[in-house]
C-alpha positions in Angstrom: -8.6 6.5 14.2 -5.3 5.8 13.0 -3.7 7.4 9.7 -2.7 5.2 7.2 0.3 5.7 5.1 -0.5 7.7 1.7 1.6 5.5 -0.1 0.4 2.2 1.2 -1.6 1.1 -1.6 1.6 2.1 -3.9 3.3 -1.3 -5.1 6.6 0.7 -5.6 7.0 1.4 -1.6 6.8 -2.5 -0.8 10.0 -4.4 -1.4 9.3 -8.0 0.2 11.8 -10.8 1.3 11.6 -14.4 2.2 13.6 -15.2 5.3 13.8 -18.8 6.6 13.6 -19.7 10.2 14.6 -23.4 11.1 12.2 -25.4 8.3 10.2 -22.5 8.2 9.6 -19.4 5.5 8.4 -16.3 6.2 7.5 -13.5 3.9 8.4 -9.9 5.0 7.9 -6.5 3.7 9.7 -3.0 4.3 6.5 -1.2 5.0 6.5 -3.8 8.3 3.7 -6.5 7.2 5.2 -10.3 7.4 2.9 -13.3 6.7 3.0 -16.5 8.4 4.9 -19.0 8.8 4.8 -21.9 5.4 6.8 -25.1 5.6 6.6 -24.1 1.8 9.3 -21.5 0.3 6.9 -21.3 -2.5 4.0 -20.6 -0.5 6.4 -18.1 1.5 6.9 -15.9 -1.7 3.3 -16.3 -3.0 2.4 -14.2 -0.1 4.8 -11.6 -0.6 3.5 -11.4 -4.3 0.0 -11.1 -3.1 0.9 -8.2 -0.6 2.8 -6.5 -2.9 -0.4 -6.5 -5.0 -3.0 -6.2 -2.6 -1.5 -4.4 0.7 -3.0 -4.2 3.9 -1.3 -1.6 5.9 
């Protein structure tokens, strides 16, 4: 079973970005999560927000 970082679930250890790719957005995360790929900048950053708040690793 893997361990899972103590401080995952800590919003203050997950400092998030949007980087574009061609016409695409993708959100990324220090702690090594990135969502997919939106056509939508705004999309892009709603998943950061949503990791930040809900993290999943």
């Amino acid at each position: 079973m893997p361990q899972q970082d103590p401080s995952a679930g800590d919003p203050a250890t997950h400092a998030t970005t949007t980087v574009e790719r061609g016409s695409f957005a993708v959100a990324r995360c220090t702690c090594g999560w990135s969502g997919p790929a939106r056509r939508s900048r705004d999309r892009a950053r709603t998943d950061a927000r949503s990791h930040v708040l809900t993290p999943t690793s």
